[in-house]
C-alpha positions in Angstrom: -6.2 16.0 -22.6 -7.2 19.4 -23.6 -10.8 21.1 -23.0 -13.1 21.3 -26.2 -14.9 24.3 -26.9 -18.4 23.4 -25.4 -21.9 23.6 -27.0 -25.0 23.2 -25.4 -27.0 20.2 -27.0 -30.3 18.8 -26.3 -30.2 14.8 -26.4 -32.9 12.5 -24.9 -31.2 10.0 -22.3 -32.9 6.9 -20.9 -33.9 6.6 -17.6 -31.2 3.9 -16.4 -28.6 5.5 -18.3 -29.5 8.9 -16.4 -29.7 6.7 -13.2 -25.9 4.9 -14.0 -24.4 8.1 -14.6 -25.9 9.0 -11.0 -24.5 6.4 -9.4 -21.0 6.1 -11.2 -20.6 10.4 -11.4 -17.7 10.6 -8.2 -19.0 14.2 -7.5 -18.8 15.4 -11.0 -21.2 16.7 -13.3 -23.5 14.7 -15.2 -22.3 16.6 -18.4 -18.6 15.8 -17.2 -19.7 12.0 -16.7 -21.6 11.8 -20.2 -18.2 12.9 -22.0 -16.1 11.1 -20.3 -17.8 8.5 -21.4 -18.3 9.3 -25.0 -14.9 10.0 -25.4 -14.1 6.1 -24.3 -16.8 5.0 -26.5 -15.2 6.9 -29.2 -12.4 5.2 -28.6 -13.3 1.5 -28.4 -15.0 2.1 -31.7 -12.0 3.6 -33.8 -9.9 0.8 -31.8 -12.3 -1.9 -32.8 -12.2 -0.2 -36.7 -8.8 -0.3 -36.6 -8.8 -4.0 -35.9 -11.0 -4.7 -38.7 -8.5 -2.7 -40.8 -5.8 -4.6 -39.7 -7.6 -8.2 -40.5 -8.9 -7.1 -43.7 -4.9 -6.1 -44.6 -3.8 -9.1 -43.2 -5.8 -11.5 -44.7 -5.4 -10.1 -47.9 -1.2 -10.4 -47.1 -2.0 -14.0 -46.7 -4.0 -14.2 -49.9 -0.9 -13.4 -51.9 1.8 -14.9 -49.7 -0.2 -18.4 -50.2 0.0 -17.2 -54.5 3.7 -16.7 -53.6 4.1 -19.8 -51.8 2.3 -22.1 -55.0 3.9 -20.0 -57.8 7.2 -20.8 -55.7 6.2 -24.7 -55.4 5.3 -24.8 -59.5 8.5 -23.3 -60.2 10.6 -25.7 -57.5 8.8 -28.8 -59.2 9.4 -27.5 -62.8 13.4 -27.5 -62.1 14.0 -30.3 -60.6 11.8 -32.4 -63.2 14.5 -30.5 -65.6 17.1 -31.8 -63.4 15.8 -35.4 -63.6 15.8 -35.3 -67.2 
């Protein structure tokens, strides 16, 4: 992954988030730790958008396939009553 230009931001972080970051850092910087984990928050939340996309799409696929399916049923029933006849 390639390095971002950095900027220096001020942000207020809660105390056990500080104290997590402490405990979980593996000998890197806080900084480093924080976005790392930002970037997989990132992540999970254009994943999980993308999932919502996908549902919305589908769902409406299935909205029409089920028109499809009863426009094709109609038409079935239609020629073989004209078959009967």
């Amino acid at each position: 992954m390639r390095k971002a230009t950095r900027s220096a931001k001020s942000f207020t972080i809660d105390r056990p988030i500080l104290d997590y970051l402490q405990r979980t850092g593996s000998g890197r910087s806080r900084s480093e730790r924080v976005n790392e984990l930002l970037r997989r928050a990132i992540r999970e939340e254009q994943y999980e958008a993308l999932a919502r996309e996908a549902a919305d799409f589908f769902a409406d696929a299935e909205k029409a396939e089920g028109a499809e399916r009863k426009a094709f049923a109609t038409a079935s029933r239609r020629r073989m009553a004209r078959e009967d006849d």
